[in-house]
Residue, then its C-alpha position, 0 to 999 in steps of 0.5 A: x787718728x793716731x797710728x799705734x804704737x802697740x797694741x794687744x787682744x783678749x778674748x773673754x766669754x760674756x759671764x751670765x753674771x754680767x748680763x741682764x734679764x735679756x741675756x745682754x751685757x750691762x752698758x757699764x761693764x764694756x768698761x771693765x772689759x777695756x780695763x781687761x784689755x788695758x791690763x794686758x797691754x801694759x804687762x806687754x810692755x812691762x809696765x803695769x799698775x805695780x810697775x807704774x807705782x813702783x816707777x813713782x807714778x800713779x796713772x788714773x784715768x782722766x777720761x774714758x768714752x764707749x759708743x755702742x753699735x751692737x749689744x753683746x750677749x751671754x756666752x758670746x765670745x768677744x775680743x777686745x783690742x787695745x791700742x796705745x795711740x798717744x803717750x806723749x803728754x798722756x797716755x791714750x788707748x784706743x779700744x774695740x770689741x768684736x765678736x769673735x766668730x764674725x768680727x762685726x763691731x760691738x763697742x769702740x772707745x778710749x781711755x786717757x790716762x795721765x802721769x802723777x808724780x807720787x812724791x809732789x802729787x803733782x800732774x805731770x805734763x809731759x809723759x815720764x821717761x820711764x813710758x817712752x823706755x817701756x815703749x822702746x822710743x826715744x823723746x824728740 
């Protein structure tokens, strides 16, 4: 595993409108609380959605896995933690939520997301400078 190069919290109290019947968080909406947490992490390094476009890329996602251990519930208060773990050739966030008052581990995952230049709507293979400037590092 890749060590971190930043990495961002969020905390959110489960909406009753997120859950089902039995008070428990639908399996597709841990996906929405990644993007939450994703979001906050690319305004840490400035360089969010409107920012990416602006630079002449779109940055969709490519791929994105969950894995469940526990089930969060209505009213919990969980934190989700973001990491940037690769940003050389794609940018890759790991993700996990906890519940906030145990710390035990809810859902991990990640989301891997790809350059596309705007212009040629070609995929790039290779993470444009503007990633590496916003993430204060220097290609090899």
């Amino acid at each position: 595993m890749s060590k971190p190069i930043v990495s961002c919290e969020v905390e959110i109290d489960v909406p009753f409108f997120d859950v089902d019947l039995m008070e428990i968080v639908w399996h597709g909406h841990y996906v929405k609380y990644f993007e939450i947490a994703r979001c906050a992490l690319l305004d840490k390094i400035g360089y969010n959605y409107m920012q990416m476009r602006d630079s002449g890329y779109t940055w969709p996602v490519i791929d994105i896995r969950l894995r469940y251990a526990k089930p969060a519930k209505f009213e919990q208060k969980i934190i989700v933690h973001a990491e940037i773990t690769e940003w050389e050739n794609r940018l890759k966030i790991n993700y996990k939520i906890l519940d906030k008052i145990t710390g035990t581990r809810l859902t991990r995952g990640y989301s891997c997301q790809v350059a596309v230049d705007m212009e040629t709507e070609e995929m790039c293979y290779e993470s444009p400078d503007v990633l590496w400037e916003k993430l204060g590092l220097q290609k090899q």
